[in-house]
N, C-alpha and C positions, 0 to 999 in steps of 0.2 A: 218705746220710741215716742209713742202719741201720751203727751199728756192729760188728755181727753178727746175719749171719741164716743159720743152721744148725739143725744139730739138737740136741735138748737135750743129750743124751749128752754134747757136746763145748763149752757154754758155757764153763765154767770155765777153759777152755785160753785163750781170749780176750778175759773182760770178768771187770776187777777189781770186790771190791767198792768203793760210794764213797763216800767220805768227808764228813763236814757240810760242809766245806769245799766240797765238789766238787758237791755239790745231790744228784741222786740219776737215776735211769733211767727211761724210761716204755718198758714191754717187752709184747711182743703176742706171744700162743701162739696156735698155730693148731692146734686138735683131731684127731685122725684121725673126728670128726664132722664136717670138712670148718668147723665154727663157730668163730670168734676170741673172745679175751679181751684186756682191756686192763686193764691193771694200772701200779704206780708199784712201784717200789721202790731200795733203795741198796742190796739185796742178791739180784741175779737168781739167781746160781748154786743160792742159798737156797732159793728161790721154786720156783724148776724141781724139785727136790730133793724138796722136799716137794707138790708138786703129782704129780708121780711115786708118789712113796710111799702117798698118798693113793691114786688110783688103782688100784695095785695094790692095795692095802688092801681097798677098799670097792667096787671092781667099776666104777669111773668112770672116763668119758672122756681117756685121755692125751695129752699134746702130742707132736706129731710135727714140729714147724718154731716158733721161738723169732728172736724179731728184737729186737733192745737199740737203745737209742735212744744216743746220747752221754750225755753227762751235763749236766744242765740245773739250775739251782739252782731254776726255776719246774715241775718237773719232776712235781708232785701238782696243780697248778693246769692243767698243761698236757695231762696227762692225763685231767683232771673236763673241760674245754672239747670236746677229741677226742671223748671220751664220747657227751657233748650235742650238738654237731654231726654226727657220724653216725648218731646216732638222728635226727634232724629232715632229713629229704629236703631235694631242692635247691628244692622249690617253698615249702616253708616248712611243710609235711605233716609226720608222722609215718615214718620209714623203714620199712618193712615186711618187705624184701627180706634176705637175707642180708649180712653187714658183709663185703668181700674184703679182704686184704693190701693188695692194690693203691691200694682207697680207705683207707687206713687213713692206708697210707703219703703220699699224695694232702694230704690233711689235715694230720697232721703235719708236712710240709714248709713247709706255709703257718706252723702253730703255734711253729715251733723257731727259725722268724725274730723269735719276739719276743723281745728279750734282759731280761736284768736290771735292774730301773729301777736306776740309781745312787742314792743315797744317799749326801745329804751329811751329814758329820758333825756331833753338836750342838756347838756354840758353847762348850759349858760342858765337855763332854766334852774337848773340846782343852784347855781351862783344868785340869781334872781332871791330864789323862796329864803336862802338865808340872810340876805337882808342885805346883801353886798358886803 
């Protein structure tokens, strides 16, 4: 599932930035509060970088374990859905409890099965690219 789950220090050895082409990442930091983040981005090494710097900066919580998703073109959508489904317990409640890796990753597996709707091209557009 995770195409890297390491520590931040050593992302950049392993996950490119990606391209519009390529959609983009949905990436989970795990705090040495023991608390998770979920986040989207087409620039993790970025992300990590500055969530670092931050930290040191202003006295805040730093990531200690970073897990990259593949790269997904529904990859902001698919990260809002994960979001809102592990807030909402499995009874249809409120989650209360702390988010794990585990369930993160749980979730996600289910989400990264949905692919890209196709799209067909407009009618006129093909009319267009051949030159009328």
């Amino acid at each position: 599932m995770w195409l890297y789950d390491g520590e931040p220090d050593h992302i950049c050895l392993g996950v490119k930035d990606a391209s519009p082409h390529e959609g983009g990442y949905v990436v989970v930091f795990q705090l040495d509060s023991g608390e998770t983040r979920i986040l989207a981005t087409r620039f993790p090494a970025k992300y990590v970088s500055s969530w670092k710097s931050h930290a040191r900066r202003y006295g805040g919580v730093d990531v200690t374990r970073v897990l990259v998703s593949r790269p997904h073109h529904r990859y902001e959508k698919i990260k809002r859905m994960l979001a809102a489904e592990l807030v909402n317990g499995e009874d249809g409640g409120l989650h209360t409890g702390p988010v794990t890796v585990d369930a993160i990753t749980k979730k996600a597996l289910e989400l990264f099965a949905i692919q890209a709707a196709s799209v067909e091209p407009h009618p006129d557009a093909v009319h267009l690219a051949s030159g009328w």
